[in-house]
C-alpha positions in Angstrom: 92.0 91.7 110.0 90.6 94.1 107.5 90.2 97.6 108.5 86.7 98.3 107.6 87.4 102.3 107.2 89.6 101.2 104.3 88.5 98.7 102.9 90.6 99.0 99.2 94.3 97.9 99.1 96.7 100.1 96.6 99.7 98.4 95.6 102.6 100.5 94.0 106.2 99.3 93.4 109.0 101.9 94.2 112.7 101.7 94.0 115.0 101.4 96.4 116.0 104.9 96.8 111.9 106.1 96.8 111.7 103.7 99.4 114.7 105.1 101.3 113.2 108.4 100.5 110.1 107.3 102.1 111.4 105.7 105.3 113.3 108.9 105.9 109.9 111.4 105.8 108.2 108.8 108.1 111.1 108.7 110.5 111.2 112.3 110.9 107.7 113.0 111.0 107.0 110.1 113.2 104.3 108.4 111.8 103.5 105.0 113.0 104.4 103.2 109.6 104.3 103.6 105.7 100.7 103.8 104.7 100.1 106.5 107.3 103.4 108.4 105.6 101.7 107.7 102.4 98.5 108.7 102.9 100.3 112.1 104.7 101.7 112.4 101.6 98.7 112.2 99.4 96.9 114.4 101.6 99.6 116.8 101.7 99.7 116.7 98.0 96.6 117.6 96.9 96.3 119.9 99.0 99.2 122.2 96.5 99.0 120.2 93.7 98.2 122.7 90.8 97.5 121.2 87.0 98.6 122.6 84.1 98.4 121.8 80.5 101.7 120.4 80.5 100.9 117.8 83.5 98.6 115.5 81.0 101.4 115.0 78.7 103.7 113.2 81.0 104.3 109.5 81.3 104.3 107.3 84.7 107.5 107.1 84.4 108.3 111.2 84.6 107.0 110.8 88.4 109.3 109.7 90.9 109.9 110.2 94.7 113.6 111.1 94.3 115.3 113.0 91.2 117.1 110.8 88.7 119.9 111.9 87.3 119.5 111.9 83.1 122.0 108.9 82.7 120.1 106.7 85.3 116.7 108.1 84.1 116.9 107.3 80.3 119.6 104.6 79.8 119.5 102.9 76.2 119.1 99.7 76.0 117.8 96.9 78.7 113.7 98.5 78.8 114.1 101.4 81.1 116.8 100.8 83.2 115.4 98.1 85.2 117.5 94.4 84.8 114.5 92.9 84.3 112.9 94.9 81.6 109.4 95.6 83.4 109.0 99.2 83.3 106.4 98.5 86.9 104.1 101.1 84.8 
């Protein structure tokens, strides 16, 4: 069934730890399941989000749910980190 209020599907791909991340702010603000902790989310940033300059110079993947360390963020190599080489940008 579609929900007519939303009619548009957004699909993102996150890794396991974002997801983790994720599951863990639903869980402990209780909301009924992901997309609603998503769209919280979205709401909620926003809401404070202030743009600078600096914000239109970064790349997708500068943005992440969770902090990466430098070694796990940058690795040489194999495309990004990921074992497949898709970057999911």
């Amino acid at each position: 069934m579609v929900n007519v209020g939303r009619p548009e599907r957004l699909q993102i791909m996150l890794s396991p730890e974002e997801l983790a991340a994720l599951d863990d702010w639903r869980f402990a603000h209780r909301m009924p399941t992901r997309a609603a902790a998503i769209r919280e989310l979205l709401k909620r940033g926003m809401a404070s989000a202030v743009d600078g300059p600096e914000q239109h110079k970064r790349k997708s993947r500068d943005y992440s749910v969770v902090e990466w360390r430098t070694a796990e963020r940058r690795p040489s190599g194999n495309g990004g980190g990921r074992a497949n080489g898709n970057s999911g940008d």
